[in-house]
C-alpha positions as CSV (number, residue, x, y, z in Angstrom):
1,X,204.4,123.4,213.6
2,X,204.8,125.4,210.5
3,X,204.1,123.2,207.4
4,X,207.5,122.0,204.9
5,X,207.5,124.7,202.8
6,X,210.8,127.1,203.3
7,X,208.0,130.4,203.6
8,X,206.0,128.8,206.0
9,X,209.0,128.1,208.2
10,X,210.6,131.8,207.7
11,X,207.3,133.0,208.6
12,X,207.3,130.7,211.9
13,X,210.4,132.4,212.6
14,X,209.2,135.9,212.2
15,X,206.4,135.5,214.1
16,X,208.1,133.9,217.0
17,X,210.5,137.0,217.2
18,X,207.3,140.0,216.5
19,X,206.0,137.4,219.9
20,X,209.2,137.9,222.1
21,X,209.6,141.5,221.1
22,X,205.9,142.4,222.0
23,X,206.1,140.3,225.2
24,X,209.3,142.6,226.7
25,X,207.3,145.6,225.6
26,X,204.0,144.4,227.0
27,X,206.0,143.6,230.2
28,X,207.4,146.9,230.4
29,X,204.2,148.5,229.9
30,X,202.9,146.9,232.4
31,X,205.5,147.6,234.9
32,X,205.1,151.3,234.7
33,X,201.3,151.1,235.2
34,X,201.6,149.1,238.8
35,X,204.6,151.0,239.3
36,X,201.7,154.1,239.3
37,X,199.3,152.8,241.0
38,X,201.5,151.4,244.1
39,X,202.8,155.3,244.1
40,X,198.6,156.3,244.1
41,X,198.1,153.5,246.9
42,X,201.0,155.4,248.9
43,X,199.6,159.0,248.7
44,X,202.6,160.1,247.0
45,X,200.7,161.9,244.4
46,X,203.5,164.5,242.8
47,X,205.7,160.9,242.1
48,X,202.5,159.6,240.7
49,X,202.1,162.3,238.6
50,X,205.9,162.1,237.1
51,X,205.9,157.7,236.7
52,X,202.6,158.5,234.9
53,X,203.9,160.5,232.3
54,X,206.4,157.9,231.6
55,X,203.9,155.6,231.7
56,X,201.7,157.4,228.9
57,X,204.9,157.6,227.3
58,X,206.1,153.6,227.2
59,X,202.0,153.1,226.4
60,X,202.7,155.6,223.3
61,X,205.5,153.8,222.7
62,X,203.9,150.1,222.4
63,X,201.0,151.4,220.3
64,X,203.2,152.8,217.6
65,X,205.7,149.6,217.4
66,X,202.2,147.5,217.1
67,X,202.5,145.7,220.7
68,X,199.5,146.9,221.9
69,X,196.3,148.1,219.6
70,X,196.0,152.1,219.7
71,X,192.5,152.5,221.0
72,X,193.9,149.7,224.0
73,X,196.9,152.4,224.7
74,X,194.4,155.2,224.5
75,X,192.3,153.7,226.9
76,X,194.6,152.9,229.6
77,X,196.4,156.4,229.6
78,X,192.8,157.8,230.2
79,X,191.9,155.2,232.9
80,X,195.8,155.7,234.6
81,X,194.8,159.5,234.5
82,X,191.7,159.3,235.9
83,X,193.3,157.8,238.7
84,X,195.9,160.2,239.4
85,X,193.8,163.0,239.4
86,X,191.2,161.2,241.4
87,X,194.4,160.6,244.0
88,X,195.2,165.0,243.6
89,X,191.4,165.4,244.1
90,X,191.2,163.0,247.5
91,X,194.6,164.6,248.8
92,X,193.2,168.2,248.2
93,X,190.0,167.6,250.0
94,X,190.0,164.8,252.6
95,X,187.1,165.6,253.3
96,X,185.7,164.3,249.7
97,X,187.9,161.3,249.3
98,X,188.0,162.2,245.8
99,X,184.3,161.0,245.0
100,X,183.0,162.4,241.6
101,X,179.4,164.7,242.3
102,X,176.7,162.0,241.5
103,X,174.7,163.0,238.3
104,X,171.3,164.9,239.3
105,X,168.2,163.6,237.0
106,X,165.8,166.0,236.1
107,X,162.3,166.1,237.4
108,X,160.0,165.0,235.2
């Protein structure tokens, strides 16, 4: 509870809408990216592909109205892309299953 001065209470009620606001836009966020990864899970790459740019998008989108922290968007537009183009990689080559070469150390 806000204390009884008139600023503390207009503050309550700011805060309590910046909370609602960033909650739908979290939501939303959030959407897109499962919506993604259930297209990934489904082999249907090219419409993974398409919902991921939206995605990237509605993650831009959240940064810049303060909903999410910019490095947070940043880092789940490269993780959703690394999935999608693990996803082209397996589809290309079955054979692969879209595993990344391991890293070689050098003789010593």
């Amino acid at each position: 509870m806000p204390k009884e001065t008139t600023s503390a209470e207009k503050a309550a009620r700011a805060a309590e809408k910046k909370r609602l606001r960033n909650k739908s836009i979290r939501s939303e966020t959030k959407t897109h990216l499962t919506h993604v990864e259930k297209l990934i899970e489904n082999k249907d790459i090219e419409s993974a592909k398409q919902a991921a740019v939206v995605s990237i998008s509605t993650l831009d989108r959240a940064a810049k109205k303060g909903a999410i922290h910019p490095n947070a968007a940043s880092r789940r537009k490269s993780r959703l892309m690394k999935k999608v183009n693990k996803a082209a990689i397996a589809q290309a080559n079955p054979t692969e299953s879209g595993k990344m070469p391991r890293a070689r150390r050098p003789k010593s």
